[in-house]
ZANUNU-913012 format. One line per field, with one value per residue (C-alpha): residue number from 1; x, y, z; residue in one letter. Coordinates in Angstrom, 1 decimal. Example, Ala and Ser with C-alpha at 12.3 -4.5 7.8 and 13.67 -1.06 7.14 Angstrom:
2
num <- 1  2 $
xx <- 12.3  13.7 $
yy <- -4.5  -1.1 $
zz <- 7.8  7.1 $
residu <- a  s $
This chain:
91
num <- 1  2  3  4  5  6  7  8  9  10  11  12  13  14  15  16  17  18  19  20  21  22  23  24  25  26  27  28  29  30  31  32  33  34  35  36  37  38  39  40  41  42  43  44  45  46  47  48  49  50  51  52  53  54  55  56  57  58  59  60  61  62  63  64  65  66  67  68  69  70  71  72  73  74  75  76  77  78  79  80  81  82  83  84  85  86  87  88  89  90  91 $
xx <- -42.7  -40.2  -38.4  -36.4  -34.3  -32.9  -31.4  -29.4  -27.1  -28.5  -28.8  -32.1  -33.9  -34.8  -37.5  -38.8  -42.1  -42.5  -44.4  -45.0  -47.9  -51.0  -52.5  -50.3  -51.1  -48.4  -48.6  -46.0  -46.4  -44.1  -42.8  -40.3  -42.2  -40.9  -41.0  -40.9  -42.3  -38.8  -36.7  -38.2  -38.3  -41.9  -42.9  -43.9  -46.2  -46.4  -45.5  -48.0  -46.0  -47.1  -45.6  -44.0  -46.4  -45.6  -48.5  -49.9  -50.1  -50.4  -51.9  -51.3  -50.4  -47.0  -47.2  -47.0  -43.5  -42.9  -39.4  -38.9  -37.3  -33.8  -34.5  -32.3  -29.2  -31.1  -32.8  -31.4  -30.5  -34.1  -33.8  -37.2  -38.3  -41.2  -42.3  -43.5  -46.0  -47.5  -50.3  -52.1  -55.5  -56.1  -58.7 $
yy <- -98.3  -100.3  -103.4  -103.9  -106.9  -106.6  -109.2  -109.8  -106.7  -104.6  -100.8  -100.3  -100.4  -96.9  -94.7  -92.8  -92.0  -92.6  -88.6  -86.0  -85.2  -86.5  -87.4  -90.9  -94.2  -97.0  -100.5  -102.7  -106.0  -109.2  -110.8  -113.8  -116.9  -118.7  -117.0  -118.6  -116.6  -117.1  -115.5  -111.9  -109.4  -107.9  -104.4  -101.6  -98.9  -96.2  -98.7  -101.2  -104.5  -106.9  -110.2  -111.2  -113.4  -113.9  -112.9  -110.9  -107.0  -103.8  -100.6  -97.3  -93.5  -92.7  -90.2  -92.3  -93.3  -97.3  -99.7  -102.6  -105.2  -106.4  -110.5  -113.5  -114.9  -117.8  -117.6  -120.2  -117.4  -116.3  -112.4  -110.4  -109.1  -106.7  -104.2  -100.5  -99.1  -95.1  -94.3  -90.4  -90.4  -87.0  -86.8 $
zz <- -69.1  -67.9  -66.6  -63.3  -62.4  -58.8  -56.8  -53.6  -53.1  -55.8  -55.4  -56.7  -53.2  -52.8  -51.7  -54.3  -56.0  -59.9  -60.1  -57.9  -59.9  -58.3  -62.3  -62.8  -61.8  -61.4  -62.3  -61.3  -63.1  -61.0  -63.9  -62.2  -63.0  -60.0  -56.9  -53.0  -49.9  -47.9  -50.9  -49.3  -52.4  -51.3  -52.6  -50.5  -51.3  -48.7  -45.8  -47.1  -47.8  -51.4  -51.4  -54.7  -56.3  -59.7  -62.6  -60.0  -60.2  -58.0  -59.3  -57.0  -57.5  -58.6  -56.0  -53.3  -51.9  -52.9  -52.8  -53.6  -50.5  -51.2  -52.5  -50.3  -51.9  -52.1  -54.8  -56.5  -59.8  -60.4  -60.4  -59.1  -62.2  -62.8  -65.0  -64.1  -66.3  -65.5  -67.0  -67.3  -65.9  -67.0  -69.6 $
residu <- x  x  x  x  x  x  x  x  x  x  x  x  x  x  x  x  x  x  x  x  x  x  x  x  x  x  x  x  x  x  x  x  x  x  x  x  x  x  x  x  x  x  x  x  x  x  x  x  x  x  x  x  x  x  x  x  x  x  x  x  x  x  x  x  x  x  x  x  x  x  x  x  x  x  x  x  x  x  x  x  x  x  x  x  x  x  x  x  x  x  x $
């Protein structure tokens, strides 16, 4: 597990998968507690866009190539803030 702050200009939008092993599940937890539709910051998983809605979370294979979109500068200082857990589903 863990936490990811990103923000306007940071470099941690990137392609990537979390495991090339098909056996892990992601959960990615959107932690910011204030979050507005125009401040962009969705998540993509495999092309698929997910709005930022804070307390909400998305659950997918860590195979699968996700990013993160880059917030607005307007955010008025809240950073998009989640948590990545990966969890084994082998038995």
């Amino acid at each position: 597990m863990w936490f990811n702050i990103t923000y306007n200009g940071s470099p941690n939008h990137y392609l990537h998968q979390d495991s090339e092993e098909g056996s892990f599940q992601s959960i990615l937890l959107f932690l910011t507690p204030v979050w507005k539709t125009g401040w962009a910051g969705s998540f993509y998983v495999d092309g698929k866009e997910f709005k930022f809605k804070p307390g909400t979370a998305i659950i997918f294979d860590s195979k699968e190539f996700h990013t993160g979109e880059e917030p607005e500068s307007e955010t008025f200082n809240w950073l998009r803030l989640t948590a990545n857990i990966i969890l084994s589903n082998e038995k």
